[in-house]
N, CA, C and O atoms as a Tinker XYZ file with bonds, in Angstrom:
   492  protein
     1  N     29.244000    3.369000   28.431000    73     2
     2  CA    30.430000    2.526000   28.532000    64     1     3
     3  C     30.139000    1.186000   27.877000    63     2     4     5
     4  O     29.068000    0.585000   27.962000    81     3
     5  N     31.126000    0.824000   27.273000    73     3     6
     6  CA    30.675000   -0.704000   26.482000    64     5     7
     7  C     31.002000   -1.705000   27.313000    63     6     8     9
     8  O     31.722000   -1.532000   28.296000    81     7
     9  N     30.500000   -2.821000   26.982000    73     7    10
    10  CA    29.851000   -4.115000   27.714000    64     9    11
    11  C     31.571000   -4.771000   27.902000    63    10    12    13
    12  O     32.350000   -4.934000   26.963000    81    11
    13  N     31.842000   -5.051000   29.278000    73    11    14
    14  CA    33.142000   -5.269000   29.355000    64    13    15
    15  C     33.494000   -6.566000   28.960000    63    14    16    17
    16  O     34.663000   -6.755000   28.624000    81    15
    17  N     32.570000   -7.637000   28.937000    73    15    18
    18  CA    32.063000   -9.106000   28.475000    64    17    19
    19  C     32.604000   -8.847000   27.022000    63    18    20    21
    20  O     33.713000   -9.302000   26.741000    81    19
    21  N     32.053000   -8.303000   26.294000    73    19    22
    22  CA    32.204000   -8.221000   24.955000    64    21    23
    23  C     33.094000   -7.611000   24.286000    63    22    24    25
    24  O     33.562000   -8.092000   23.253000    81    23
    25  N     33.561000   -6.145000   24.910000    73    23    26
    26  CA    34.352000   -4.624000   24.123000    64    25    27
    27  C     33.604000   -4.708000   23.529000    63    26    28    29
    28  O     34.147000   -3.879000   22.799000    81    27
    29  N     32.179000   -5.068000   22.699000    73    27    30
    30  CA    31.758000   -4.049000   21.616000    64    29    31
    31  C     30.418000   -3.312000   21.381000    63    30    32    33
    32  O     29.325000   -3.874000   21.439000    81    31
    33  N     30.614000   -1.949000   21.100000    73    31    34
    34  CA    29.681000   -0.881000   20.876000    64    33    35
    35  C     29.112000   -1.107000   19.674000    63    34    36    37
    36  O     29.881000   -1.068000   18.713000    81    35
    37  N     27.712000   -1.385000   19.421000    73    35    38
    38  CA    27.188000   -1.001000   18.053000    64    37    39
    39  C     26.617000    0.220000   17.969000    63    38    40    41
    40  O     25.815000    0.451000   18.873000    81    39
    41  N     26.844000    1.445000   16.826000    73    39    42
    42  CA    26.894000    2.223000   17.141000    64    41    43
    43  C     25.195000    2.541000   15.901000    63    42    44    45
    44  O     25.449000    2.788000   14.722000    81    43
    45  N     23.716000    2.493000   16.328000    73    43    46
    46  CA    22.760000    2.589000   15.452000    64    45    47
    47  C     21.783000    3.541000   15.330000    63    46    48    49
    48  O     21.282000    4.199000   16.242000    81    47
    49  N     21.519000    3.586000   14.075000    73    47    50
    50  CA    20.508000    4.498000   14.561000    64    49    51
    51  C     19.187000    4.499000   14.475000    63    50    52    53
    52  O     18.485000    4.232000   13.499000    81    51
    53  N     18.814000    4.887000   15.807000    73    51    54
    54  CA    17.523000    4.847000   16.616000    64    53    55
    55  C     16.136000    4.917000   15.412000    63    54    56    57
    56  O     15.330000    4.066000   15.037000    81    55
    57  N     16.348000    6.359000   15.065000    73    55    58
    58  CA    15.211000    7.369000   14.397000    64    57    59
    59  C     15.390000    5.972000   13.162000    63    58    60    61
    60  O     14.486000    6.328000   12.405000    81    59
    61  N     15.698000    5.265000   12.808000    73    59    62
    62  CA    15.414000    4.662000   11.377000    64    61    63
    63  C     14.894000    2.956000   11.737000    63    62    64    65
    64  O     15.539000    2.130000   12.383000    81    63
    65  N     13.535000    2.771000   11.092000    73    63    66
    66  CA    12.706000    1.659000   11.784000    64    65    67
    67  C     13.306000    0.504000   11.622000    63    66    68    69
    68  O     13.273000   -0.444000   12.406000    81    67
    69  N     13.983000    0.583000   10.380000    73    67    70
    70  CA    14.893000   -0.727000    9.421000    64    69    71
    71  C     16.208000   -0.954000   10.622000    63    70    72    73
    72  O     16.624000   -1.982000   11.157000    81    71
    73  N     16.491000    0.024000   10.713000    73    71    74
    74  CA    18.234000   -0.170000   11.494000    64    73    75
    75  C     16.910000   -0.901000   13.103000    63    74    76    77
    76  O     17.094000   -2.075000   13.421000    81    75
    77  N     16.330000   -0.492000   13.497000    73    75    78
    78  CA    15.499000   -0.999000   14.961000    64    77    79
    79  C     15.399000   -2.497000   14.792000    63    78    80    81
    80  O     15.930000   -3.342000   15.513000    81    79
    81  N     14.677000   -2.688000   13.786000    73    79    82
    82  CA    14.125000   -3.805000   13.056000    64    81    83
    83  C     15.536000   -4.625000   12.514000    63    82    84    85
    84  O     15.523000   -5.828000   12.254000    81    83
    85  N     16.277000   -4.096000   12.439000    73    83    86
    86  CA    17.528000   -5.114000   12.173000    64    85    87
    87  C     17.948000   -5.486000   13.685000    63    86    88    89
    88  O     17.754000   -6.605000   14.161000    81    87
    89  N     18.410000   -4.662000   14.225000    73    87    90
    90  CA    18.797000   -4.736000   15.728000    64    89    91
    91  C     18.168000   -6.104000   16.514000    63    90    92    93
    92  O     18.729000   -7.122000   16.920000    81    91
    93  N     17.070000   -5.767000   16.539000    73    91    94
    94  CA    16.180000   -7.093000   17.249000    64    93    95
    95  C     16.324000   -8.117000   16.450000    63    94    96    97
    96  O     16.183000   -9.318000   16.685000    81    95
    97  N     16.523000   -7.739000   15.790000    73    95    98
    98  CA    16.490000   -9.711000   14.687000    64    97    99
    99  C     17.545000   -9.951000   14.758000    63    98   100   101
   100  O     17.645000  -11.175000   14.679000    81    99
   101  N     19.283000   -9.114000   14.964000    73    99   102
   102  CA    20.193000   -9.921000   15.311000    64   101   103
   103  C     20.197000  -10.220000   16.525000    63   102   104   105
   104  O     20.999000  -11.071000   16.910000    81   103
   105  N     19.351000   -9.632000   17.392000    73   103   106
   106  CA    19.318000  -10.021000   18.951000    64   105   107
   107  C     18.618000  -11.408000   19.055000    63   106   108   109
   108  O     19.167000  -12.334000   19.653000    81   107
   109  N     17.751000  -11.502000   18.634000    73   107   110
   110  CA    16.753000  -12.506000   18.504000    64   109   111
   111  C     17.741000  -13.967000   17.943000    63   110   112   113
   112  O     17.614000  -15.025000   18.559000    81   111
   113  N     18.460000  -13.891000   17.039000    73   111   114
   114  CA    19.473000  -14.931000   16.293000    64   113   115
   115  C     20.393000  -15.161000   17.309000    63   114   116   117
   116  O     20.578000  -16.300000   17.737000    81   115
   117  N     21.068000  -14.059000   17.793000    73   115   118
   118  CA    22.495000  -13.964000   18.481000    64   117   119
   119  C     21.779000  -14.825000   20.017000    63   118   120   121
   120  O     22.559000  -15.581000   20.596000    81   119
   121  N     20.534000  -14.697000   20.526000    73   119   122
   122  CA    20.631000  -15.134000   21.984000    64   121   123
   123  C     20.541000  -14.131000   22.892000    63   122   124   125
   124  O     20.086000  -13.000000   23.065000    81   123
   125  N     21.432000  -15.388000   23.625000    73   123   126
   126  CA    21.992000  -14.653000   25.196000    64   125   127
   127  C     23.269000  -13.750000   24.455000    63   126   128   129
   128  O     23.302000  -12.635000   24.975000    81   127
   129  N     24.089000  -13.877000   23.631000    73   127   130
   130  CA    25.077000  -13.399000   22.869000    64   129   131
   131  C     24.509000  -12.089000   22.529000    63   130   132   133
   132  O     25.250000  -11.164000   22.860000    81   131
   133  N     23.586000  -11.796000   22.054000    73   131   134
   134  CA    23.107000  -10.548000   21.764000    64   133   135
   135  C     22.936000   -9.549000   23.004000    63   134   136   137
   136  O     23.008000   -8.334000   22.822000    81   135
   137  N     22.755000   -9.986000   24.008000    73   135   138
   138  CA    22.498000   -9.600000   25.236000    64   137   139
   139  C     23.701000   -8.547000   26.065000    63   138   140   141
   140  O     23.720000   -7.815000   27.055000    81   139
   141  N     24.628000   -8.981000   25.002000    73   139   142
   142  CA    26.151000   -8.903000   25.802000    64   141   143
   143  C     27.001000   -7.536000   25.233000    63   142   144   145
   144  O     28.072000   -7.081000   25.634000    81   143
   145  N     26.129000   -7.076000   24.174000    73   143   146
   146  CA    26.655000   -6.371000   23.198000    64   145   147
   147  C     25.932000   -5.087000   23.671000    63   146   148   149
   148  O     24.761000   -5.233000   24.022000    81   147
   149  N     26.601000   -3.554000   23.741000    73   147   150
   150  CA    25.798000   -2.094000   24.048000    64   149   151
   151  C     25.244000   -1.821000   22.692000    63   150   152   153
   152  O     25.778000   -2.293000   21.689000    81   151
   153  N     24.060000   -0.978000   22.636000    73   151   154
   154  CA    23.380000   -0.672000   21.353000    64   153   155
   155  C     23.391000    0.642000   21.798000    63   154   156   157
   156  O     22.824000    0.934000   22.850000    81   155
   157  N     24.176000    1.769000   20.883000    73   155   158
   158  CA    24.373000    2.801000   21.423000    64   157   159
   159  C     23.255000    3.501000   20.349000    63   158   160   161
   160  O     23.356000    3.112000   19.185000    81   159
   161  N     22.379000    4.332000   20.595000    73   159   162
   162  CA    21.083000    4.927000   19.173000    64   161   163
   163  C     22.351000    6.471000   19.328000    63   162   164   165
   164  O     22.673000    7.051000   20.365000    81   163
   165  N     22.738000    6.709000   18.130000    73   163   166
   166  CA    23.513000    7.896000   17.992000    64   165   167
   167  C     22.267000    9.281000   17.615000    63   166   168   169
   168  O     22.798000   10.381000   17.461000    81   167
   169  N     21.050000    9.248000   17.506000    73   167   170
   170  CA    20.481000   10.103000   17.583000    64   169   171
   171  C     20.667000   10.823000   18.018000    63   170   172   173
   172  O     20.987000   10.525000   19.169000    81   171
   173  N     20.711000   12.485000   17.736000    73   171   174
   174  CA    21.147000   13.608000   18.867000    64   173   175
   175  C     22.452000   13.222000   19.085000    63   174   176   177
   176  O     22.994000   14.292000   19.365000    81   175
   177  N     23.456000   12.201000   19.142000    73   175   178
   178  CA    24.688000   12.481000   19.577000    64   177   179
   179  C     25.891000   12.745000   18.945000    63   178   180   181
   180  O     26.962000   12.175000   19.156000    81   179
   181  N     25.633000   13.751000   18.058000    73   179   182
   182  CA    26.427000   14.029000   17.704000    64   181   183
   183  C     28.297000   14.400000   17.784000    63   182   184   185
   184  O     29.205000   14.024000   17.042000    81   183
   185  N     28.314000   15.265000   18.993000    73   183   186
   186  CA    29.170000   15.533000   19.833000    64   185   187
   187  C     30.102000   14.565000   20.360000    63   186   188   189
   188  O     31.320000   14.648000   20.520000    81   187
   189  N     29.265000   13.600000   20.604000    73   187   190
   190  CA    29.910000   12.055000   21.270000    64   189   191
   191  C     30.290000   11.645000   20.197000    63   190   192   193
   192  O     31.465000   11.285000   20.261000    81   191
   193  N     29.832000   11.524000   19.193000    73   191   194
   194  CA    30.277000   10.642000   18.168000    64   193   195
   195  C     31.674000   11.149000   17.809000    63   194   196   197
   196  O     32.644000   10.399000   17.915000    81   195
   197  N     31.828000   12.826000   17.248000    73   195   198
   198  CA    32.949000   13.387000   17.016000    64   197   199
   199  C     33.614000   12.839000   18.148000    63   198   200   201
   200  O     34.429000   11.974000   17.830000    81   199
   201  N     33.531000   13.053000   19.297000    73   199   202
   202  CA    34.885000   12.931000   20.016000    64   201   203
   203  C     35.473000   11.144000   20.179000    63   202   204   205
   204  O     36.284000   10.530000   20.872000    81   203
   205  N     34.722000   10.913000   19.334000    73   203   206
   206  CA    35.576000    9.120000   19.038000    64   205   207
   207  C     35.929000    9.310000   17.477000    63   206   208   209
   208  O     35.914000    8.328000   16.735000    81   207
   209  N     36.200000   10.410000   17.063000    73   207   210
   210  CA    36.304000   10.544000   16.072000    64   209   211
   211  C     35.530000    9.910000   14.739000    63   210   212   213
   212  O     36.130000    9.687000   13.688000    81   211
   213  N     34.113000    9.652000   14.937000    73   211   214
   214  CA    33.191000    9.740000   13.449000    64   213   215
   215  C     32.299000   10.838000   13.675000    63   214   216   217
   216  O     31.782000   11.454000   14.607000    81   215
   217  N     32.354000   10.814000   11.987000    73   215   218
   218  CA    31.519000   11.603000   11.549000    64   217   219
   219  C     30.259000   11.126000   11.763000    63   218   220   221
   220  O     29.954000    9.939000   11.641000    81   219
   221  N     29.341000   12.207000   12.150000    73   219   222
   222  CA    27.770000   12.209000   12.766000    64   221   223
   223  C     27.291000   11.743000   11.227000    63   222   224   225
   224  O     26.908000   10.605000   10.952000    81   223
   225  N     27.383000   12.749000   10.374000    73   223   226
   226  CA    27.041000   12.251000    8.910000    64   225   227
   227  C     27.294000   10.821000    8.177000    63   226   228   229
   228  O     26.493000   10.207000    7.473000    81   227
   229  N     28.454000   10.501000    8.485000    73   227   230
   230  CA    28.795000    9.333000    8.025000    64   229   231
   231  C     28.333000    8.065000    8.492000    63   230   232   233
   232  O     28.097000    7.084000    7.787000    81   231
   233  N     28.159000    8.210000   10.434000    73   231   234
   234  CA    27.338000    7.121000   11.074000    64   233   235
   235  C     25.984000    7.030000   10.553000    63   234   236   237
   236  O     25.465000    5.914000   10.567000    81   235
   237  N     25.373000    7.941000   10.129000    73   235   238
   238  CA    23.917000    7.617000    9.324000    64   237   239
   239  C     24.253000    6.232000    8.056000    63   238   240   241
   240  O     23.506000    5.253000    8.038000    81   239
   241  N     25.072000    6.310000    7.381000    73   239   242
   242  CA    25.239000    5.725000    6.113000    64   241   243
   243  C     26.322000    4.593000    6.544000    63   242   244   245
   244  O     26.661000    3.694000    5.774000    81   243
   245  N     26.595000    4.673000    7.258000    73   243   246
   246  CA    27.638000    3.120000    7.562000    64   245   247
   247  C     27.545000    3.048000    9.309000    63   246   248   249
   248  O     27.631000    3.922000   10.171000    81   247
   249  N     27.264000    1.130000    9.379000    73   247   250
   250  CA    27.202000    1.167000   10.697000    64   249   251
   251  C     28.606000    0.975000   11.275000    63   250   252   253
   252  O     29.510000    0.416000   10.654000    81   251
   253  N     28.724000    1.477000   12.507000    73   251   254
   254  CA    29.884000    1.723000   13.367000    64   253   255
   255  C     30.241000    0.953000   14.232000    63   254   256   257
   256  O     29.154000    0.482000   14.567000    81   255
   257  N     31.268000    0.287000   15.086000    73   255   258
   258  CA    31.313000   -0.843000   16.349000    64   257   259
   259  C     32.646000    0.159000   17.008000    63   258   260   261
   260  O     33.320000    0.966000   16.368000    81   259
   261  N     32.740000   -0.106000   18.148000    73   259   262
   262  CA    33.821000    0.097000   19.107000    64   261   263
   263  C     33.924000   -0.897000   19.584000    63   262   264   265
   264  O     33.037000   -1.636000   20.013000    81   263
   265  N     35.808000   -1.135000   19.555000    73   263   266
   266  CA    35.684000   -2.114000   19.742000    64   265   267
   267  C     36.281000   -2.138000   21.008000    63   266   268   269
   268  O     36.618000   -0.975000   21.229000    81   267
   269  N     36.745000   -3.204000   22.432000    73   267   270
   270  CA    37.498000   -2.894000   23.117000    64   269   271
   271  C     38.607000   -2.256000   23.757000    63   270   272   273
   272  O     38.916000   -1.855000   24.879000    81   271
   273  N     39.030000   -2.312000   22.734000    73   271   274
   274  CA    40.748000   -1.850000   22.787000    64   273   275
   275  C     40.337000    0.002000   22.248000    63   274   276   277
   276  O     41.271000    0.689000   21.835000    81   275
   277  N     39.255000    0.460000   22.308000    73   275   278
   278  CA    38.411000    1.530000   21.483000    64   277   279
   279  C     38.650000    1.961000   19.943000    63   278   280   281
   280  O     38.517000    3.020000   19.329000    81   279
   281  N     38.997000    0.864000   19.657000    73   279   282
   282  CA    39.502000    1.292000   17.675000    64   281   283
   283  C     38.148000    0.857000   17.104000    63   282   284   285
   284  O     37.720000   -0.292000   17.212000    81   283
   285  N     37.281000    2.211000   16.270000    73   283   286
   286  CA    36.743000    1.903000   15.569000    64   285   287
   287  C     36.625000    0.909000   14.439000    63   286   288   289
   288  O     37.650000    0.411000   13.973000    81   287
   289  N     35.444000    0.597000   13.976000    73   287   290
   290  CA    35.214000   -0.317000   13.118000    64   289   291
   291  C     33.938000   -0.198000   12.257000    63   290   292   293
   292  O     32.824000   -0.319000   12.767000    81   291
   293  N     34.143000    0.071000   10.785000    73   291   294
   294  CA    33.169000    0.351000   10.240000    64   293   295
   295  C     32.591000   -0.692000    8.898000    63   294   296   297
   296  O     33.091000   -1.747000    8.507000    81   295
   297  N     31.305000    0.069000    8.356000    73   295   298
   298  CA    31.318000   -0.792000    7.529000    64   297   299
   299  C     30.734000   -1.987000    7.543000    63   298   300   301
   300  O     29.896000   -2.442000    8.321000    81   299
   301  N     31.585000   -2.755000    6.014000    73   299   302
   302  CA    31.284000   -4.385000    6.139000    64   301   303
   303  C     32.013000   -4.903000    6.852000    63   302   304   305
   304  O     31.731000   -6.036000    7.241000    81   303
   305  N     33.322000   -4.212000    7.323000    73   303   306
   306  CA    33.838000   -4.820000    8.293000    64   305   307
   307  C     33.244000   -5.032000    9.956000    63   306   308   309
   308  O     33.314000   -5.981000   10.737000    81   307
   309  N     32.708000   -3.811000   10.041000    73   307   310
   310  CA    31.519000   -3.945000   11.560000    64   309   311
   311  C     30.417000   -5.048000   11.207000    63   310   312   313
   312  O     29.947000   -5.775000   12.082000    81   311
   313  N     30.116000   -5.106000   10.136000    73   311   314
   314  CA    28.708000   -6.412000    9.950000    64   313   315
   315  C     29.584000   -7.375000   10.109000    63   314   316   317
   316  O     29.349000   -8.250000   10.942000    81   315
   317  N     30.951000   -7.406000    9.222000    73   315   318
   318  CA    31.605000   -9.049000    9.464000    64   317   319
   319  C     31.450000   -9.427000   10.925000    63   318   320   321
   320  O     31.001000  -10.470000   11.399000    81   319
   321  N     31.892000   -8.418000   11.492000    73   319   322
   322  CA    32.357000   -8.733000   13.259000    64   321   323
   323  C     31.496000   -9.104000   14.306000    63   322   324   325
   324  O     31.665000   -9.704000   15.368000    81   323
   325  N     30.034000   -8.338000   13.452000    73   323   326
   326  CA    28.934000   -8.984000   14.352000    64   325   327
   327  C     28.571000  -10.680000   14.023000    63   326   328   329
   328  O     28.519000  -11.711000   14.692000    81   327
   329  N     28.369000  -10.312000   12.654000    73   327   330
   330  CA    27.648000  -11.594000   12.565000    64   329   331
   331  C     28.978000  -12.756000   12.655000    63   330   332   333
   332  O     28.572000  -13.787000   12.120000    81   331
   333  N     30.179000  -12.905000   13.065000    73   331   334
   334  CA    31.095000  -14.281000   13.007000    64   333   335
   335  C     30.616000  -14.233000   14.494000    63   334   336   337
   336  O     30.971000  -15.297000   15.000000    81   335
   337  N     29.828000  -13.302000   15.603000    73   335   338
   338  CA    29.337000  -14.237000   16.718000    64   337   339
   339  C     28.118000  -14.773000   17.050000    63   338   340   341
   340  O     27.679000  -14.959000   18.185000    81   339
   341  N     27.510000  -15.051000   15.824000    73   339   342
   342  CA    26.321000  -15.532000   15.429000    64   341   343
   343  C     26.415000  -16.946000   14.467000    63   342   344   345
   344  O     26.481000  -16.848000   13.242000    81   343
   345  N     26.414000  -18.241000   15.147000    73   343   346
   346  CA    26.188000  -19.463000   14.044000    64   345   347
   347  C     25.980000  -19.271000   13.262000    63   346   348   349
   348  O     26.774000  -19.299000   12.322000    81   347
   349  N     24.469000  -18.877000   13.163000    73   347   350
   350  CA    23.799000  -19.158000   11.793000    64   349   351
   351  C     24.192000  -17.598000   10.860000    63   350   352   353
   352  O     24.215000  -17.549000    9.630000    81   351
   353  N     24.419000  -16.652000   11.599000    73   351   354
   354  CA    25.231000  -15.546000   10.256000    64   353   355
   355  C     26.431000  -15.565000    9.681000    63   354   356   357
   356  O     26.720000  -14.698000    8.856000    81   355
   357  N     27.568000  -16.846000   10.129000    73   355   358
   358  CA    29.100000  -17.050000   10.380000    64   357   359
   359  C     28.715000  -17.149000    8.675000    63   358   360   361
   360  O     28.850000  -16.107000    8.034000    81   359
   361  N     28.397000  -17.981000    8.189000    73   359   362
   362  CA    28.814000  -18.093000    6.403000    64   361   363
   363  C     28.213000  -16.792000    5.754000    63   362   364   365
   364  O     28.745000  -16.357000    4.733000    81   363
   365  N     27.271000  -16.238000    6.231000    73   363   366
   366  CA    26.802000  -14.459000    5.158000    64   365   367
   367  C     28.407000  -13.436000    5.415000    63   366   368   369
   368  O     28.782000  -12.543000    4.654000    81   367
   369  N     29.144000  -13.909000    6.717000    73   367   370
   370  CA    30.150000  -12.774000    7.496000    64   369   371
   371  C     31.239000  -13.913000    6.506000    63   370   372   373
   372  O     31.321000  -13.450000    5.368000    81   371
   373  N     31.642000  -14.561000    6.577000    73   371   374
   374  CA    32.434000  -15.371000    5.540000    64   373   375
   375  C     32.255000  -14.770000    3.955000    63   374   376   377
   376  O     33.221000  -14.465000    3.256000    81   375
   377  N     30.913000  -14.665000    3.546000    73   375   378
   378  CA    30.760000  -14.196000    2.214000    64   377   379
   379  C     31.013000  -12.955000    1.975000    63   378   380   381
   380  O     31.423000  -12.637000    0.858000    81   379
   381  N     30.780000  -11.798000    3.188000    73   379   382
   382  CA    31.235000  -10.445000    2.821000    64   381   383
   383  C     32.575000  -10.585000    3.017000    63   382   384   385
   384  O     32.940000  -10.722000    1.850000    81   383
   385  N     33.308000  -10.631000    3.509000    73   383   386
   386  CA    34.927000  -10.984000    3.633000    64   385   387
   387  C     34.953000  -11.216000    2.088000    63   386   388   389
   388  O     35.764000  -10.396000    1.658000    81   387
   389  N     34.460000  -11.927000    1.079000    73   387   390
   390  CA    35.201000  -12.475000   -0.422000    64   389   391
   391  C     35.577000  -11.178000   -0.693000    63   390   392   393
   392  O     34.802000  -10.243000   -0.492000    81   391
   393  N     36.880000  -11.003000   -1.204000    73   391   394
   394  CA    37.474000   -9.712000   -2.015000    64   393   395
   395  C     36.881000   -9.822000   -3.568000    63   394   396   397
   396  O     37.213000   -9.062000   -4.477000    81   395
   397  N     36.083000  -10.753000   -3.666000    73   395   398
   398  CA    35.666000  -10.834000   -5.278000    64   397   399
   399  C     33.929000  -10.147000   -4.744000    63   398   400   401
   400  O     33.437000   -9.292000   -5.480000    81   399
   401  N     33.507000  -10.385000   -4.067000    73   399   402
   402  CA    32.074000   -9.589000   -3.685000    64   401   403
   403  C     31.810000   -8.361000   -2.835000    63   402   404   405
   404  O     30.850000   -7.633000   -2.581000    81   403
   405  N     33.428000   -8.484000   -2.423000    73   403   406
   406  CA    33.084000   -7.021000   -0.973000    64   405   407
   407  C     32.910000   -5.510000   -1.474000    63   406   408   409
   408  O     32.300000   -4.618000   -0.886000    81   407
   409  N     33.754000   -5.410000   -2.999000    73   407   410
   410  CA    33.261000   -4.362000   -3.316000    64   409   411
   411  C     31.884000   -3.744000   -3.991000    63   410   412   413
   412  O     31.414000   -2.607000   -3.961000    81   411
   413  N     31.497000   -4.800000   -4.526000    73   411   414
   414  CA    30.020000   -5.219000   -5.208000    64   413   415
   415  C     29.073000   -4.978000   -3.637000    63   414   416   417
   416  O     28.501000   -3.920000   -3.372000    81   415
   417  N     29.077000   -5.921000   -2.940000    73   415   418
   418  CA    28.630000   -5.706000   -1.606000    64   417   419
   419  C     27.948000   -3.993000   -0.858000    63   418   420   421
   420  O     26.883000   -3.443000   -0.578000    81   419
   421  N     29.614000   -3.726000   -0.825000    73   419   422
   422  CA    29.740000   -2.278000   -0.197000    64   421   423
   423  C     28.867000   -1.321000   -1.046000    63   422   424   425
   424  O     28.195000   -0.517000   -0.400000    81   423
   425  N     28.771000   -1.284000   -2.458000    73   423   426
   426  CA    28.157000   -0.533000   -3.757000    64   425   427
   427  C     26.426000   -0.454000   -3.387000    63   426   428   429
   428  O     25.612000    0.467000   -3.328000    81   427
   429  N     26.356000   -2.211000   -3.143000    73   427   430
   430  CA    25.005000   -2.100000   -3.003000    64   429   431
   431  C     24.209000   -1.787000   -1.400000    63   430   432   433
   432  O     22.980000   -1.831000   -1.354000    81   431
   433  N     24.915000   -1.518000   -0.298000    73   431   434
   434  CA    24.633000   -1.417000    0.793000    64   433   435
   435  C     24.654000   -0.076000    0.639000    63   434   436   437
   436  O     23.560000    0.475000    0.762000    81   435
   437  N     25.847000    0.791000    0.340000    73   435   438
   438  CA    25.950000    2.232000    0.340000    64   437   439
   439  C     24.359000    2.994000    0.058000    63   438   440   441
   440  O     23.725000    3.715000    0.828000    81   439
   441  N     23.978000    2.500000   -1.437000    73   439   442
   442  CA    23.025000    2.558000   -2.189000    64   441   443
   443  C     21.705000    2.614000   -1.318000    63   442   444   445
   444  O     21.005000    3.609000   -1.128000    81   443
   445  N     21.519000    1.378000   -0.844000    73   443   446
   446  CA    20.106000    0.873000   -0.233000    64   445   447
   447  C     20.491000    2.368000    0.808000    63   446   448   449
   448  O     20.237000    3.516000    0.446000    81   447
   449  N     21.064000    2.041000    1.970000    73   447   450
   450  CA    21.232000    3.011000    2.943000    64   449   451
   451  C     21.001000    4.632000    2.253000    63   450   452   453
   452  O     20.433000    5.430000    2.997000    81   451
   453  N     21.318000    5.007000    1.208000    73   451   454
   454  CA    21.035000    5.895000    0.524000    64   453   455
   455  C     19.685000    6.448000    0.078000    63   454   456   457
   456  O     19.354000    7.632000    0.015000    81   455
   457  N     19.120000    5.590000   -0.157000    73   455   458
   458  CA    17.631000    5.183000   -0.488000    64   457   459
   459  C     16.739000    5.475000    0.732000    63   458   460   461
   460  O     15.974000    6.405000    0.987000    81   459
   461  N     17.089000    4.391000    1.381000    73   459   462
   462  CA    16.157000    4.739000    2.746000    64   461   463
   463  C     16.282000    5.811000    3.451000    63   462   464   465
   464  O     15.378000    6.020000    4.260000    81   463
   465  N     17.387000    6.782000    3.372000    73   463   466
   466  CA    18.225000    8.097000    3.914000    64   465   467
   467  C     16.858000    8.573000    3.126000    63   466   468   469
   468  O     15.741000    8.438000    3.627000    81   467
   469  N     17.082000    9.116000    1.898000    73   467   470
   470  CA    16.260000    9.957000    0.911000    64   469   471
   471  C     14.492000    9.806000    1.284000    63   470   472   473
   472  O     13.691000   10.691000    1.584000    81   471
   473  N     14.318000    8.524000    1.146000    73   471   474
   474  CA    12.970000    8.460000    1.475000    64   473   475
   475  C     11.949000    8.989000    2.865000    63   474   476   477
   476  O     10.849000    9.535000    2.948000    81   475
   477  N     12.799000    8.582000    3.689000    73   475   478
   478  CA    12.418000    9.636000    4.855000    64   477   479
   479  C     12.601000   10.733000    5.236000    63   478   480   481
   480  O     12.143000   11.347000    6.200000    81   479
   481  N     13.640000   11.133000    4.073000    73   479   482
   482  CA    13.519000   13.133000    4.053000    64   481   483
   483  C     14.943000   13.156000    4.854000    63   482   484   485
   484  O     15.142000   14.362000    5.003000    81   483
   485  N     16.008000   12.478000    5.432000    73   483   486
   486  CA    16.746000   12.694000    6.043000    64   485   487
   487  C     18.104000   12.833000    5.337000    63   486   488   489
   488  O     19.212000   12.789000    5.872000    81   487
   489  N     17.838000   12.995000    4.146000    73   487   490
   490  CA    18.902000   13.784000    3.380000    64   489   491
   491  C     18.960000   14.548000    1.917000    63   490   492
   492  O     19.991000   15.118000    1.559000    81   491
C-alpha cells in the first residue's frame, strides 16, 4: 500500500545495482522526504504489476510512480515528480520538463537503460 503522507509508489528495480544505488542517493538528498515515499522492488512481480496495468517488460526500461489518486506515471515524467520534491534536484526536474531537451533526454535514458539491460544478460 503506498505511503498515505505522500500517494507515491516508486516502482524499482531491485535485481539492478544502479537503480539500488540511485534509490539511496535520492534518499540520502530527499531527507526525511525520502522517508515518506514506498520503494516498491518489482522483481518477481510481475502479476502485480499487470494488474495496475504495466507492463513487467516495460517497468525494467522506464521507471514507474503511483500516484495517489492511483494513475500511473512514467518515465521523465516519474523522474520530474520525484525530483520537484527535492531542493537541490528542483532545476535538473525543471530541465527535463524543456520540450526542446525532453526528447533528446528520453533518447538518451532509453539507451543507457538499454545498455545496462544488455550488459547484465537481462535482455
Amino acid at each position: 500500500m503506498q505511503n498515505k503522507a505522500t500517494g507515491i509508489r516508486v516502482f524499482y528495480d531491485g535485481a539492478c545495482p544502479t537503480c539500488v544505488r540511485d534509490r539511496r542517493l535520492y534518499e540520502r538528498l530527499a531527507g526525511l522526504g525520502g522517508k515518506q515515499i514506498e520503494w516498491f522492488d518489482i522483481s518477481g512481480r510481475d502479476e502485480y504489476l499487470k494488474s495496475l496495468s504495466i507492463d513487467p517488460q516495460l517497468a525494467l526500461f522506464e521507471l514507474h510512480l503511483q500516484l495517489q489518486d492511483g494513475s500511473i506515471v512514467s518515465e521523465l515524467d516519474a523522474y520530474i515528480i520525484l525530483m520537484k520534491r527535492v531542493r537541490w534536484l528542483k532545476p535538473f526536474a525543471w530541465l527535463l520538463s524543456l520540450p526542446v531537451l525532453r526528447p533528446w533526454l528520453a533518447k538518451m535514458y532509453h539507451r543507457s537503460v538499454e545498455q545496462r539491460l544488455r550488459a547484465a544478460g537481462r535482455i
